[in-house]
C-alpha positions in Angstrom: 23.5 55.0 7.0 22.3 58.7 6.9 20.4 60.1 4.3 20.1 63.6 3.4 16.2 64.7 1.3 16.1 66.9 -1.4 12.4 67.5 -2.5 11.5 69.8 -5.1 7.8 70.2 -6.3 7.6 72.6 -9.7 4.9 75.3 -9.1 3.0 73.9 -12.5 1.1 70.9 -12.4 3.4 68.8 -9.7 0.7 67.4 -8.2 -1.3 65.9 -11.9 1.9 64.1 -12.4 1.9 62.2 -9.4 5.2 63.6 -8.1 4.0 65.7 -5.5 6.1 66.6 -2.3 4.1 64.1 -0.5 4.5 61.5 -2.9 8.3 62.2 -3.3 8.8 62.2 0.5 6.9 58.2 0.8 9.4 57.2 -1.8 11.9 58.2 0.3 11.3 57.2 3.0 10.6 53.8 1.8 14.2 53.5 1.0 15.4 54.7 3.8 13.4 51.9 6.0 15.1 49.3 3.2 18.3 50.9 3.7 17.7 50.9 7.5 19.1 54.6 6.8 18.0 57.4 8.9 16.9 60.8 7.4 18.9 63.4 9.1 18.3 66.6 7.5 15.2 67.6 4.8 15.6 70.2 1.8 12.3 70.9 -0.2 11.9 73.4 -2.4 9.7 74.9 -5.0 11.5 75.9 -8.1 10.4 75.4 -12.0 13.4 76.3 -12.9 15.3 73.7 -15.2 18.6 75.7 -14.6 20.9 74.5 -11.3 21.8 78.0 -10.6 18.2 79.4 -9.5 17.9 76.1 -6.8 19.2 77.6 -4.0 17.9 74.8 -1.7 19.9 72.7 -3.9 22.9 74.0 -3.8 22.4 73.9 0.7 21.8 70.7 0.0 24.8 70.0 -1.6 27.1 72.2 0.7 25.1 70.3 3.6 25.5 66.9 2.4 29.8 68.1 1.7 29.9 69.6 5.0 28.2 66.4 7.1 
């Protein structure tokens, strides 16, 4: 199994919540080691933005993960 990672850390306050880019990125990869899955391409962004069409990362993500 592959898996493609699509991290996004809002510019306000990420970290206090606890869902940091490093934290996202240990959860992860913790089920990719359960899925025995390896991670094969990584998309992180930093967007605050609650509407899809300002995520460009997202949306390579998405083309990427269509493509691959």
């Amino acid at each position: 199994m592959k898996y493609i990672t699509y991290i996004r850390v809002n510019t306000k306050g990420q970290e206090r919540s606890g869902l940091s880019f490093d934290a996202q990125k240990v959860i992860i990869e913790h089920y990719a080691e359960i899925d025995k899955a390896a991670i094969v391409k990584e998309f992180i962004e930093t967007e605050s933005s609650k509407d899809i069409s300002n995520r460009p990362i997202l949306k390579a993500a998405i083309e990427y993960a269509q493509t691959h």
